[in-house]
C-alpha positions in Angstrom: 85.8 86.0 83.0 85.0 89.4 83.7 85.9 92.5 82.4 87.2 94.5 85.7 88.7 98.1 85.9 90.8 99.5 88.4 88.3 101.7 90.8 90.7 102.5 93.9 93.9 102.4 95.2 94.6 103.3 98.5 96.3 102.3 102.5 94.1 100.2 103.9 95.1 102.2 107.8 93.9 98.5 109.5 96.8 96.3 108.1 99.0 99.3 106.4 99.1 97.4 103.2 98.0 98.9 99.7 94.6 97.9 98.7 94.0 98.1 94.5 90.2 97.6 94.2 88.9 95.9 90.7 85.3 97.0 89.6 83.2 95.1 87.2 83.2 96.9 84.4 79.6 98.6 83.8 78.7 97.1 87.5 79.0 97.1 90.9 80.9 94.0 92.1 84.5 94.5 93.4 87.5 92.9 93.8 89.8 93.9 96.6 93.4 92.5 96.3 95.9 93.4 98.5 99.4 94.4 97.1 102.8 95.9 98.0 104.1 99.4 98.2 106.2 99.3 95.2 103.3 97.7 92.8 101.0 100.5 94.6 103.0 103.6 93.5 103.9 102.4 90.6 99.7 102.1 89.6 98.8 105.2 91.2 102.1 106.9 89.3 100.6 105.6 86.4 97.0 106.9 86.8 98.1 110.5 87.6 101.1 110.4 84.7 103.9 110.6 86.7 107.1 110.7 84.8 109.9 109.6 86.6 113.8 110.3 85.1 114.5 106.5 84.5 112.1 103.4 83.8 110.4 101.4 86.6 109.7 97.9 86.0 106.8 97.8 84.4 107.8 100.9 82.6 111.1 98.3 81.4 108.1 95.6 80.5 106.8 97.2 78.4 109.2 99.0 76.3 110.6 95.0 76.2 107.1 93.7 74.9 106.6 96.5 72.4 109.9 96.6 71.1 109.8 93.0 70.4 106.7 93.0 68.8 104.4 91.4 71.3 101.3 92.6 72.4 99.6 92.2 75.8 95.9 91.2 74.6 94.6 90.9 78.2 95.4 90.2 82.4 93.3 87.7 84.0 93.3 87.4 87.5 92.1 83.6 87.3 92.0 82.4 90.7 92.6 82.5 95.1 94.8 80.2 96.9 95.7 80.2 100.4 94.9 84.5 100.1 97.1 84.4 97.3 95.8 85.7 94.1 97.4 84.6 90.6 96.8 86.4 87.5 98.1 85.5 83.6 99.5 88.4 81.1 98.3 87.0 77.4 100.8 88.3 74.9 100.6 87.5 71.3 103.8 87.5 69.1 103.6 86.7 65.4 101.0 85.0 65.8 101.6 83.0 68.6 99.9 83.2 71.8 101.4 83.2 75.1 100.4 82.8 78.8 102.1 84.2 81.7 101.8 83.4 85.1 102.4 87.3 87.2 101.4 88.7 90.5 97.7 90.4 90.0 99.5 93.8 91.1 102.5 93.6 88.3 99.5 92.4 85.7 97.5 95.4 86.4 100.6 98.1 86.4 101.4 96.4 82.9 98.2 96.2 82.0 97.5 100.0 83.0 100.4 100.9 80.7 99.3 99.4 77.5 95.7 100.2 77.1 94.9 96.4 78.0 91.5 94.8 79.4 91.6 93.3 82.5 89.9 90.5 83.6 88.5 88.6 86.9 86.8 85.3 87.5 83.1 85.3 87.7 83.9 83.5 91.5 86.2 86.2 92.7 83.7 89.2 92.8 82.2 90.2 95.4 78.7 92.3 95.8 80.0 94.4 98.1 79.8 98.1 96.3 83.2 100.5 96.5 82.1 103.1 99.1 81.1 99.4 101.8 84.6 97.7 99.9 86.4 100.9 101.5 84.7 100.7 104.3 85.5 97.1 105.3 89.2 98.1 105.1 88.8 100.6 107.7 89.9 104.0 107.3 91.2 103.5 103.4 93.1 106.2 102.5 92.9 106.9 98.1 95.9 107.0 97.4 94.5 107.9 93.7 92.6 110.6 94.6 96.0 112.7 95.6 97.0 115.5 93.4 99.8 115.1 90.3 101.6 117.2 92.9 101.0 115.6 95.9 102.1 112.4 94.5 105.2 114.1 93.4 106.4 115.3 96.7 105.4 112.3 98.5 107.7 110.2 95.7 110.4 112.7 96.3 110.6 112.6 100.1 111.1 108.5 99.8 114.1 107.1 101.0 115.5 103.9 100.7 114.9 102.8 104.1 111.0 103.1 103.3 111.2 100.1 101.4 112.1 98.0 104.2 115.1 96.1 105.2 117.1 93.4 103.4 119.3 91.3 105.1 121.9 89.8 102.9 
């Protein structure tokens, strides 16, 4: 394993999905994973400390874990399976270890939250720098590079609808 750290986040404008890209830590390999909208804000929200009124999920996890008592020692983002990525939150409780099998995307968030290392197979980096990872995506828009402000508005001006529908 390898110790990764989260370079970008942005829109890849080719596929109009969210785009987190992993860095080896003190290197130049990537890791590109592609996640959803909600995972996306919630990361870059995160890494411009955006307080919103009420919890979001991962906000929720982690008042759970450390109110309980549990630490998250470390996300690994162990492996790629059909272009679906899998990732493991280790938590320790009394003592006791714990695996947990989580999306990549909610790992990281989580991660992000409580000051814990992330990690990514040795096999799943890539030698591809940022600035060539960014532009394989096409026009990839960094969504981490908007202002505190900007963020703000553009979290404001969501509606439901932007989520997508859901047919019950």
């Amino acid at each position: 394993m390898v110790e990764v750290v989260v370079s970008r986040l942005g829109l890849d404008s080719n596929t109009q999905s969210y785009v987190v890209i992993l860095q080896e830590k003190d290197g130049a390999r990537v890791l590109p994973i592609w996640i959803g909208e909600a995972e996306a804000q919630s990361i870059v929200m995160h890494m411009h400390n955006v307080k919103r009124p009420r919890p979001l999920t991962h906000d929720l996890v982690k008042s759970l874990l450390v109110g309980l008592g549990g630490t998250v020692r470390r996300v690994e983002i162990t492996r790629v399976e059909k272009n679906t990525y899998y990732a493991e939150l280790h938590l320790t409780h009394d003592g006791q270890t714990l695996q947990v099998d989580a999306r990549p995307s909610d790992s990281i968030a989580i991660a992000l939250r409580v000051d814990a290392p992330i990690y990514a197979a040795e096999e799943l980096l890539s030698d591809v720098e940022v600035e060539e990872a960014s532009e394989s995506f096409g026009d990839l828009k960094n969504a981490a590079e908007l202002s505190a402000e900007q963020l703000k508005e553009y979290l404001e001006k969501l509606r439901p609808e932007d989520f997508g529908k859901f047919n019950l």
